[in-house]
C-alpha positions as CSV (number, residue, x, y, z in Angstrom):
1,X,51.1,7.4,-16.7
2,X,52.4,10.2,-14.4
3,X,49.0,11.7,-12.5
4,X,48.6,15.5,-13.0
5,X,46.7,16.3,-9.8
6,X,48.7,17.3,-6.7
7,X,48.5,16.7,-3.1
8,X,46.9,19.8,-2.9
9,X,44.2,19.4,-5.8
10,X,43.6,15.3,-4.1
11,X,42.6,17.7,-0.7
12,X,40.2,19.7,-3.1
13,X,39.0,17.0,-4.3
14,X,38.6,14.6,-1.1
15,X,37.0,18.0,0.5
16,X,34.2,18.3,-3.0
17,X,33.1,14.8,-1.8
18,X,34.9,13.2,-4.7
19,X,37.6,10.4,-5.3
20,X,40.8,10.9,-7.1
21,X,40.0,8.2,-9.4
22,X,36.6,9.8,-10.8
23,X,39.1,12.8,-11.7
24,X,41.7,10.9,-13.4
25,X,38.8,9.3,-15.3
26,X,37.5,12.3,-16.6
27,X,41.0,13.1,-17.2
28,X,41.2,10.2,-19.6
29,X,37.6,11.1,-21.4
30,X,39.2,14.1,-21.8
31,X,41.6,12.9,-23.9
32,X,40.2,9.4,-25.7
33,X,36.6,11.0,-26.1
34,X,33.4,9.3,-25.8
35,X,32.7,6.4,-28.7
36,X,29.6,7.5,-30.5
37,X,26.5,5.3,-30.1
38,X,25.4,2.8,-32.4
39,X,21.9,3.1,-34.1
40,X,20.0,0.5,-35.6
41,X,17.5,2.3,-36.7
42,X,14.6,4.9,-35.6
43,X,12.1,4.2,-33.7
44,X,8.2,5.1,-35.4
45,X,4.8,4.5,-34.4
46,X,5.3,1.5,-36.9
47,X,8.4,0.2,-34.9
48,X,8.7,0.8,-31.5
49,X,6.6,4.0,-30.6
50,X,2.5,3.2,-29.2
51,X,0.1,4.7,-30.9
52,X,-3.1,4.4,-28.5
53,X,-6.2,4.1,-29.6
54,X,-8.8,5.9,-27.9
55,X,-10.3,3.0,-25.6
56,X,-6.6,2.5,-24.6
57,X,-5.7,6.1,-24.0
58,X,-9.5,6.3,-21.4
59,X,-8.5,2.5,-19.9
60,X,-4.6,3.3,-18.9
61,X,-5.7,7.0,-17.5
62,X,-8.6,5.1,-15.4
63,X,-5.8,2.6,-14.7
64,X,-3.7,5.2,-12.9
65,X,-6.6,7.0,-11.4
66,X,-7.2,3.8,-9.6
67,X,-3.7,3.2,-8.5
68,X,-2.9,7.0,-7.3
69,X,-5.3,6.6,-4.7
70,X,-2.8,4.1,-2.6
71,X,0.3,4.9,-3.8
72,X,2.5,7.6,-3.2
73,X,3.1,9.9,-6.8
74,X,5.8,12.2,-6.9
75,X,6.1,15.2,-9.4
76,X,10.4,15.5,-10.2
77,X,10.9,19.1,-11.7
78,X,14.4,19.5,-12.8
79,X,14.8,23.0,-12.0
80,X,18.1,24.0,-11.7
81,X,18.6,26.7,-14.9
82,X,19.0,30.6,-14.4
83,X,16.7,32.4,-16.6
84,X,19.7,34.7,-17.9
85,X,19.5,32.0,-21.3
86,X,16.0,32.7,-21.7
87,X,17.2,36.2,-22.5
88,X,20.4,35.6,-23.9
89,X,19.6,37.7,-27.1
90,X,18.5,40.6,-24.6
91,X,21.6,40.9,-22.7
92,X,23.7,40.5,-25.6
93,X,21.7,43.3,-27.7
94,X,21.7,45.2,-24.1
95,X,25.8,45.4,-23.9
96,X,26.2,46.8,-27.2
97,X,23.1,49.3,-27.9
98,X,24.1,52.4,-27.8
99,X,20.8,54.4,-29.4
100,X,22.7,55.4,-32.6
101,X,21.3,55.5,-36.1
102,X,23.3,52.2,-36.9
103,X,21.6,50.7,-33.8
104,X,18.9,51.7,-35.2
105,X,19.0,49.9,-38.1
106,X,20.6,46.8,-36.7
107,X,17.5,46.4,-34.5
108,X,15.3,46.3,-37.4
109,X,17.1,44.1,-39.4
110,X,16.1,41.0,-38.2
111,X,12.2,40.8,-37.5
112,X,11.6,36.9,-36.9
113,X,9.9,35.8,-34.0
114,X,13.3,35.3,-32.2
115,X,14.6,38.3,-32.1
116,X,15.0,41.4,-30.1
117,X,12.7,43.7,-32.6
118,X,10.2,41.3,-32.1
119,X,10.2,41.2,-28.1
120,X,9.5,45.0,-28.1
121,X,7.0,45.0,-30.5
122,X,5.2,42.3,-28.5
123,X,6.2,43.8,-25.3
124,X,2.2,44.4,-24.1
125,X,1.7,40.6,-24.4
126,X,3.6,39.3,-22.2
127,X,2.6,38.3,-19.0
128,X,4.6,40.8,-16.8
129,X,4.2,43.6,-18.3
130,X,2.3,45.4,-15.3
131,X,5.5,44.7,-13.5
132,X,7.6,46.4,-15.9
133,X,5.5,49.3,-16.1
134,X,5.6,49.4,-12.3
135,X,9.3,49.0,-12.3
136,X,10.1,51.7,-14.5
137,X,8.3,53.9,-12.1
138,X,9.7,53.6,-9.5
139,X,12.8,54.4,-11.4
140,X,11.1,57.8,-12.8
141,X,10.7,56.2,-16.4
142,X,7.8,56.4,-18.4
143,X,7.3,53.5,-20.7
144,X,6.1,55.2,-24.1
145,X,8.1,58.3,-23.6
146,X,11.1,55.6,-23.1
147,X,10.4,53.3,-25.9
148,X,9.4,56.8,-28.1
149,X,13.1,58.4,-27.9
150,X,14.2,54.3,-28.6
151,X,16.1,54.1,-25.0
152,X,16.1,50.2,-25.2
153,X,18.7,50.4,-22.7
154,X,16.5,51.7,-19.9
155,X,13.8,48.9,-20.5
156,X,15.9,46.1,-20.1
157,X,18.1,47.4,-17.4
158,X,14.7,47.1,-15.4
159,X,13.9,44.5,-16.8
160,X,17.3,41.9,-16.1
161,X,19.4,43.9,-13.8
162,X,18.9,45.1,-10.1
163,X,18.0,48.6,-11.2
164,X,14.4,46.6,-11.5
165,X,12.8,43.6,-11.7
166,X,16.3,41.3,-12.2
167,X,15.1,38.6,-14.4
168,X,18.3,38.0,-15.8
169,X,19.9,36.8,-11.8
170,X,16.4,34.7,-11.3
171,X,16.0,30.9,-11.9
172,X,13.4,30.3,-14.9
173,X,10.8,29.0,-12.3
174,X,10.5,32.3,-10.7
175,X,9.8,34.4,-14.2
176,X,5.8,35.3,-14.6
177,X,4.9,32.8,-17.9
178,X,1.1,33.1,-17.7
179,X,-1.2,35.8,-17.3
180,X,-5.1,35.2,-15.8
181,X,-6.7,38.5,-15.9
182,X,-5.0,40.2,-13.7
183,X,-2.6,38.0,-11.7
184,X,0.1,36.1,-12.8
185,X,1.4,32.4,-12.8
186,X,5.2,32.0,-13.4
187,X,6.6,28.2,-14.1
188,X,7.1,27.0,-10.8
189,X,3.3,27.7,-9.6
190,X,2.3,26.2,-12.9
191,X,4.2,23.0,-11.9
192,X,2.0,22.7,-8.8
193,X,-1.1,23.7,-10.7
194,X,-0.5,20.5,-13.1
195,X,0.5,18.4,-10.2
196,X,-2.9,18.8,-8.2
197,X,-4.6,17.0,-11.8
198,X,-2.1,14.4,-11.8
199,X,0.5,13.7,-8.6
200,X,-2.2,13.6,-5.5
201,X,-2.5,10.7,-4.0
202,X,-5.8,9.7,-2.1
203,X,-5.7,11.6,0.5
204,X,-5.0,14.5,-1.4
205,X,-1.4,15.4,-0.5
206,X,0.4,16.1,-4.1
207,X,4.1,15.6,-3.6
208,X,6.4,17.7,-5.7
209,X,10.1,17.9,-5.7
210,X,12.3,20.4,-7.3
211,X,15.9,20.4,-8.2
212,X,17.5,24.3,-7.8
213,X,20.9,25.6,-7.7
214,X,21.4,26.6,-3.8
215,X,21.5,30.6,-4.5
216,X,17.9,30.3,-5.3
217,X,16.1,27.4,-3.1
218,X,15.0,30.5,0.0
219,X,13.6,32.3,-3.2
220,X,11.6,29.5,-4.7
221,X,10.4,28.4,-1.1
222,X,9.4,31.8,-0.1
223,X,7.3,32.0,-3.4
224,X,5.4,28.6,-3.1
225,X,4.9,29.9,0.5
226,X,3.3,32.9,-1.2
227,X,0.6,31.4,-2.9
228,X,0.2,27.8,-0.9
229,X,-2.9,29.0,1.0
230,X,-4.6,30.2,-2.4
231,X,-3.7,27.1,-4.5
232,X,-4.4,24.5,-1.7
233,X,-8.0,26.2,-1.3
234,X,-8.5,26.2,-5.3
235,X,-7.5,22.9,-6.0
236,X,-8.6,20.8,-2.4
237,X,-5.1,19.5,-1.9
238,X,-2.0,19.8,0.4
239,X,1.6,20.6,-1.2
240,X,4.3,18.4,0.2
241,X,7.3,20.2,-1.6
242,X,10.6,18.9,-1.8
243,X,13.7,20.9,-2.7
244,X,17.6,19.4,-4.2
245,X,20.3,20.9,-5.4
246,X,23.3,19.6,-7.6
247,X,25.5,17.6,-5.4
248,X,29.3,19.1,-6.1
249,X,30.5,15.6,-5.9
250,X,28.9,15.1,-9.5
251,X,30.6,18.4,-10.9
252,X,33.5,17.5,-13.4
253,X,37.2,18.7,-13.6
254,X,37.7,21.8,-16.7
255,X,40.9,20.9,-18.7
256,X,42.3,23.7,-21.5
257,X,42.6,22.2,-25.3
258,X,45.9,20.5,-24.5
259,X,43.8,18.5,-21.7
260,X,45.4,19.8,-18.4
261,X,43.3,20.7,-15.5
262,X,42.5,24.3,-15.5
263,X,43.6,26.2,-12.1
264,X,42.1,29.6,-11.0
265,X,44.0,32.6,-10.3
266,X,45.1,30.7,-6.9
267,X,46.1,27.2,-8.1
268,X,42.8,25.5,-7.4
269,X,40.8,23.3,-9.4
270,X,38.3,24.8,-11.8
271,X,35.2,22.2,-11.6
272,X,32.2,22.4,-14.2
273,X,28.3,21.3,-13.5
274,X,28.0,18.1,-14.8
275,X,24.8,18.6,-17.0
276,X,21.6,17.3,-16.2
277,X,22.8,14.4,-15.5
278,X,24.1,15.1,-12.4
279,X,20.6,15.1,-11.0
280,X,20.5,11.4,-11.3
281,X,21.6,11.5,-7.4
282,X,18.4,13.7,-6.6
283,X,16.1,11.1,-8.3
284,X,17.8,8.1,-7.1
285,X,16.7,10.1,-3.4
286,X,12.9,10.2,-3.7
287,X,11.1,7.8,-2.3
288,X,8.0,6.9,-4.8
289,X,6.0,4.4,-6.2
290,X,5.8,6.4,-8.9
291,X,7.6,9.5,-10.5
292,X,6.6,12.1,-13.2
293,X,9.6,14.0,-14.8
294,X,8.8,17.0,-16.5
295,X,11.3,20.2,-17.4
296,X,10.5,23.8,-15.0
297,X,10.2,25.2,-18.7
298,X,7.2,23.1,-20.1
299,X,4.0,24.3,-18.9
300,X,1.3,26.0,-21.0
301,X,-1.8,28.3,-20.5
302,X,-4.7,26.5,-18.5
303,X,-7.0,26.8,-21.3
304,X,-4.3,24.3,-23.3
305,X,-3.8,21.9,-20.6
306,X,-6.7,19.4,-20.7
307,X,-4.5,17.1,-22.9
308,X,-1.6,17.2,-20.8
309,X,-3.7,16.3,-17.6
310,X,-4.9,13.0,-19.7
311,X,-1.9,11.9,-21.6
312,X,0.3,11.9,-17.7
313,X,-2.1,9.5,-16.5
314,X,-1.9,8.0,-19.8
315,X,1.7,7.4,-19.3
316,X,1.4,6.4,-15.9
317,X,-1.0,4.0,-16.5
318,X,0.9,2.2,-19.1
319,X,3.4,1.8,-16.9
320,X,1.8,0.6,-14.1
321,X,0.3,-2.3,-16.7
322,X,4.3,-3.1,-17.7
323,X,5.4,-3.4,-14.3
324,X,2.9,-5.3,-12.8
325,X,3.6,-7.7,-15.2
326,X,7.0,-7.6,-14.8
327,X,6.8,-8.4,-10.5
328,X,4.7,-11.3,-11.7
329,X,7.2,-12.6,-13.9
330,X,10.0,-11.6,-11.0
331,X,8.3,-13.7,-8.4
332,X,8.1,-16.4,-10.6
333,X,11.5,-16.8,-11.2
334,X,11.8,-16.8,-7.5
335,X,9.7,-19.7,-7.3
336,X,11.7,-22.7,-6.0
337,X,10.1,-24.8,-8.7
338,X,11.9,-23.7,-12.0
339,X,9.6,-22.2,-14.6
340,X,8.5,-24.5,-17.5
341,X,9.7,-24.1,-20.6
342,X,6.7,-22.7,-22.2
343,X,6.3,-20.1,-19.4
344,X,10.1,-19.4,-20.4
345,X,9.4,-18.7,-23.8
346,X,6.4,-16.5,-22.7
347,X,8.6,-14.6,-20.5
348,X,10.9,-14.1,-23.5
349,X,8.2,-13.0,-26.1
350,X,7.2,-10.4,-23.4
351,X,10.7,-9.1,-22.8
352,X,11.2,-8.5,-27.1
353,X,7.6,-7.0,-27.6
354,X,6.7,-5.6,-24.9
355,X,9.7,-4.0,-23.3
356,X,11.7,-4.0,-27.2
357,X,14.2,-5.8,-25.8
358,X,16.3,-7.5,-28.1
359,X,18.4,-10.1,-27.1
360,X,22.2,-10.5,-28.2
361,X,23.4,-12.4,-31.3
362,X,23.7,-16.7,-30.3
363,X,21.1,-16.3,-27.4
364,X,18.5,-18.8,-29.5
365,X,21.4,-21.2,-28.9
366,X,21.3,-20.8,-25.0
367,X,20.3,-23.3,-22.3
368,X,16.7,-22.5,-20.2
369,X,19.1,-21.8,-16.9
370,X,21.0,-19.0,-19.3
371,X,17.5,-17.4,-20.6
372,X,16.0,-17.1,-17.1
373,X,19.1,-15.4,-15.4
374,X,19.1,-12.9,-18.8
375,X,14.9,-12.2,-18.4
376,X,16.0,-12.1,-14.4
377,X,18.0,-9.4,-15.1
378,X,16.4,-7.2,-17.6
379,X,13.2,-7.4,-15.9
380,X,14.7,-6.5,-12.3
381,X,15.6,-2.9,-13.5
382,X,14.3,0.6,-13.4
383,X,11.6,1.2,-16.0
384,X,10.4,4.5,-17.4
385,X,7.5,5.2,-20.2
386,X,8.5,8.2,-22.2
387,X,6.1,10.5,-24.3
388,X,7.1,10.9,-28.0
389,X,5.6,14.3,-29.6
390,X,6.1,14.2,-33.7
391,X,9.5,16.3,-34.9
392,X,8.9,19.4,-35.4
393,X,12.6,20.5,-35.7
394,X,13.0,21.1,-31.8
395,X,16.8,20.6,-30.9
396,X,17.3,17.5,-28.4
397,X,16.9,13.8,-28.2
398,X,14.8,11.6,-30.1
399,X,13.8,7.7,-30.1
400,X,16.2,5.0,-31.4
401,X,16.7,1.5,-31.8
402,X,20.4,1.5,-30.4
403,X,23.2,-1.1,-29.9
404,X,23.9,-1.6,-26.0
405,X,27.6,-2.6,-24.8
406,X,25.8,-5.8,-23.5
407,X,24.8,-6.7,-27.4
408,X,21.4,-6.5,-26.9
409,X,19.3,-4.3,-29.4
410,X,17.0,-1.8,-27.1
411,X,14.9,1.5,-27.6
412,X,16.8,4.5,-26.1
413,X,16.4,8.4,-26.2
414,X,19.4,9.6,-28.2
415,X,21.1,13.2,-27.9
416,X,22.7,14.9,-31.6
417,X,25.9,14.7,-29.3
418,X,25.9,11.2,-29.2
419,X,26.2,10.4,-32.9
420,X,28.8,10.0,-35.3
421,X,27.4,12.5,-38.3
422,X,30.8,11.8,-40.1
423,X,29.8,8.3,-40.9
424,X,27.3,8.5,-43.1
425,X,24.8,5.7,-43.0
426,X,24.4,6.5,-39.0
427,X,23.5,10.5,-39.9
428,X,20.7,8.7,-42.4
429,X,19.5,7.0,-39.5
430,X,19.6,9.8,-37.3
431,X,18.0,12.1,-40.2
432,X,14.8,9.7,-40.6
433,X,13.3,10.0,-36.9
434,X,9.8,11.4,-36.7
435,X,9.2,11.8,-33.2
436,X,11.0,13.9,-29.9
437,X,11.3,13.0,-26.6
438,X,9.7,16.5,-24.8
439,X,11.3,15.0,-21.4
440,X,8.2,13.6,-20.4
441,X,8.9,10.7,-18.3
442,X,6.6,8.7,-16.2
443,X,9.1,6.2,-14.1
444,X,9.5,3.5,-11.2
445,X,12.9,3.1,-9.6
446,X,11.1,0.5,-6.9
447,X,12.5,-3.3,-7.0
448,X,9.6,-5.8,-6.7
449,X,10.8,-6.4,-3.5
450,X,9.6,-3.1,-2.6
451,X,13.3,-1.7,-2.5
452,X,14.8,1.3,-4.3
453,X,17.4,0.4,-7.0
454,X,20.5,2.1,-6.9
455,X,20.7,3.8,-10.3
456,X,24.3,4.5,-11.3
457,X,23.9,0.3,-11.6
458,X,22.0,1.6,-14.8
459,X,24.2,3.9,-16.5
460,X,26.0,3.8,-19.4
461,X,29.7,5.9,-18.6
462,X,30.5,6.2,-21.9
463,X,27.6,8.3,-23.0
464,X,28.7,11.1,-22.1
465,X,29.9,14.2,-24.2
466,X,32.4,17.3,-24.8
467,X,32.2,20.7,-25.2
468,X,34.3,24.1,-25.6
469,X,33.3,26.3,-23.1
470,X,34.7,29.7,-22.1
471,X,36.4,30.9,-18.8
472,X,38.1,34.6,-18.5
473,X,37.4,35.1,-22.4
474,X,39.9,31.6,-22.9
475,X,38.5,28.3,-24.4
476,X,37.8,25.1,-22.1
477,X,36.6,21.7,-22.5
478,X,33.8,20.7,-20.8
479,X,32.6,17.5,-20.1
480,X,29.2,16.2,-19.5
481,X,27.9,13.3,-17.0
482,X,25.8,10.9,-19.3
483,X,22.4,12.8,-20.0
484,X,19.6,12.0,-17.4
485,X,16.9,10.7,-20.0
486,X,19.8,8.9,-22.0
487,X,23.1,7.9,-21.3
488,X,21.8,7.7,-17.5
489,X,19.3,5.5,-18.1
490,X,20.0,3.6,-21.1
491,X,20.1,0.5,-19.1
492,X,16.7,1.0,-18.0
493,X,13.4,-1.0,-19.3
494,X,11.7,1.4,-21.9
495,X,8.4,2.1,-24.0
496,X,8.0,5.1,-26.0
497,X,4.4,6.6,-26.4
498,X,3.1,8.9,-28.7
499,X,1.7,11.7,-27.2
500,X,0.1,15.0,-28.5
501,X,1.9,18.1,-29.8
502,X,0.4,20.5,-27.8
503,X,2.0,18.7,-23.9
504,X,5.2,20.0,-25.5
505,X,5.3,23.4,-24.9
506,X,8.9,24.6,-23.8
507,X,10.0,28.3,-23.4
508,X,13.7,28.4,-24.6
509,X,13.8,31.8,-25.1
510,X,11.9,34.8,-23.5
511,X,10.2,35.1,-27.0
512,X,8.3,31.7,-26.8
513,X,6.1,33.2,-24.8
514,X,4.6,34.8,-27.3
515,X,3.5,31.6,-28.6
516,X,-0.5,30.8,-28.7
517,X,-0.2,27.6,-26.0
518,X,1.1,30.9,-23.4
519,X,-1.2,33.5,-24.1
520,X,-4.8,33.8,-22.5
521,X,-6.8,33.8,-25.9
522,X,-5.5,32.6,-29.1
């Protein structure tokens, strides 16, 4: 087949730190799709999902208490999104209000908690207020005199633009979330007040490392710099702050409907960011015993986080009991005296009910030599314990028994994308889970030899998905790397947890911060 890039787009390409061949790969995605994943069925707290009791739940956290003291804990905050979707139904209402009487009534239409009418009817409660009323000074407004002849407009050009406060050009980790009498906390310093509960090591240095888009690492630094002095004296401990952005080497080609690369006005390339999981590169980079994902958008109010403090350690603790099992068994195998058969068949039982690991159809018919090279290599592999809050309708992944190209049977975190709904007995399957994975993630990408795995070893790359997307008001496809809890590490070792509803506490939209888990009192 006759390639569609030119000499000229293999320079851009070469010069983005990418190969030809990833292109024409995506190319071909492009055109033959993604095959939809196979589900077995969902994973509960019957099948597949721990349910700790509360002598497990103090034990693991004491576990992990014990182990942070020598070993180095890193806090991984994928941080990379602009706030401008957190007020997507703001700037859309902002370009077409005009103050009439139709406006009027439009606005007052719709009075869920989602929508505009509600936003300025809670307007006082949200944590930078002050600032807006400051802002709109400056400007020579006056807030009820403004919000009295309906001049909407005015708010939330101070509010999103660079008439004022510019929210809508910020990342989310810079946009006030919290209020504390009268100072604020916005997501980023949250992040660092969880971390000095949870990611300090013993001598109280508590590593954090945030992803960012490159237009907004000097503003993130200068605000940790900000408040480093205050926060290290509150909290005894010393910030070791780490910052990535997006490599462009993971971005991925845009194509128009008939699959041909889409050029810009001068003939170049149009490339897309890969999705989150592109930032499997910045965590392959840390070097950790141990690593704690959570999203920039999921913090709550301090009087909330007690449970969130215990069920990280929690988390960690479990697995820091797997793995250590799991060097055991490695060094084993190393052994030059083969393993007996009974140790073999301990191995095995650990591999199915511990790490729900099922092996393929036929293996009960394999030789011992063939079942220690299969536990060899699906114990030598990255391992993760993910938290598993009950479904509550939140749009994202949730926990699966799933089919793996290997033919093995194995828990994964499974994306809406990534499902056939047309075929109906998968969509039941998909339709009965009970639990969602809040991307909290408690992970080792350390060998047992003390080495870091290299973890695009662990991928699936046909995971990945396709949108439509728009570019100069004309429709795109997009395509997405593998997701970084799923596709990207479906070939990891993993162990779902349940975990309480109230550590899930993600702000979407400017609006869920209206929510009880953000406000000082309830």
């Amino acid at each position: 087949m006759k390639s569609l890039l030119t000499a000229e787009d293999i320079r851009q390409i070469t010069e983005r730190g990418m190969k030809p061949q990833e292109i024409e790969t995506q190319l071909k995605n492009f055109k033959k799709g993604f095959p939809p994943i196979v589900l077995k069925e969902a994973a509960t707290t019957k099948q597949g999902i721990h349910k700790l009791s509360p002598k497990a739940t103090e034990e693991l956290a004491a576990r992990f208490e014990e182990y942070a003291q020598n070993h180095q804990v890193v806090k991984f905050v994928p941080a990379s999104g602009a706030a401008s979707r957190m007020f997507k139904h703001l700037l859309e209402f902002r370009a077409k209000y005009r103050g009439t009487y139709e406006d009027q009534l439009l606005l007052i239409t719709d009075k869920s908690p989602d929508s505009v009418f509600y936003f300025f009817e809670h307007l006082p409660n949200f944590a930078f207020f002050q600032y807006l009323l400051d802002a709109l000074e400056l400007r020579g407004l006056d807030y009820d005199t403004t919000i009295a002849e309906s001049r909407y407009e005015k708010i939330l050009n101070t509010l999103l633009t660079d008439k004022g406060m510019n929210y809508g050009n910020l990342p989310k980790a810079l946009i006030p979330f919290h209020a504390y009498g009268d100072q604020t906390r916005t997501a980023l310093i949250e992040h660092l007040v969880e971390a000095a509960f949870y990611a300090k090591s013993g001598d109280n240095k508590c590593h954090v490392h945030f992803t960012t888009l490159p237009e907004h690492l000097e503003l993130m630094d200068q605000h940790f710099k900000e408040n480093q002095e205050e926060l290290e004296n509150k909290y005894q401990v010393k910030y070791q702050i780490e910052y990535s952005i997006q490599d462009p080497s993971t971005d991925v080609i845009a194509v128009d409907m008939e699959n041909n690369p889409v050029r810009d006005d001068h003939g170049m390339l149009i490339f897309r960011p890969g999705g989150h999981g592109a930032l499997l590169k910045n965590l392959g980079s840390i070097k950790a015993d141990l690593i704690i994902i959570k999203n920039i958008d999921n913090v709550c109010h301090d009087r909330c986080k007690p449970d969130t403090y215990l069920y990280k350690k929690v988390l960690a603790g479990k697995l820091i009991e797997l793995q250590d099992q799991i060097f055991a068994y490695l060094r084993g195998l190393d052994n030059p005296t083969p393993p007996s058969m009974k140790v073999v068949e301990s191995m095995w039982s650990f591999l199915e009910h511990k790490l729900h690991v099922i092996p393929p159809a036929g293996s009960e018919k394999w030789k011992k030599e063939e079942r220690i090279e299969f536990l060899r290599k699906k114990f030598n592999r990255p391992i993760r314990v993910c938290g598993m809050v009950e479904n509550e309708g939140e749009p994202g992944g949730g926990p699966f028994w799933a089919e793996n190209p290997d033919g093995t049977v194995s828990l994964q975190i499974v994306e809406s994308s990534q499902v056939d709904h047309e075929n109906a007995p998968q969509e039941l399957i998909f339709q009965s889970s009970t639990h969602f994975n809040p991307v909290d993630i408690v992970c080792s990408i350390q060998d047992y030899n003390g080495g870091t795995f290299e973890l695009k070893n662990f991928m699936n790359p046909r995971a990945g998905f396709i949108t439509q997307k728009s570019i100069d008001s004309k429709t795109i496809k997009a395509q997405e790397l593998p997701g970084l809890w799923n596709g990207s590490m479906s070939d990891w070792n993993t162990v779902f947890v349940e975990v309480p509803l109230n550590t899930f506490n993600p702000v979407k939209t400017i609006n869920d911060l209206l929510r009880t888990e953000h406000l000082p009192t309830i």
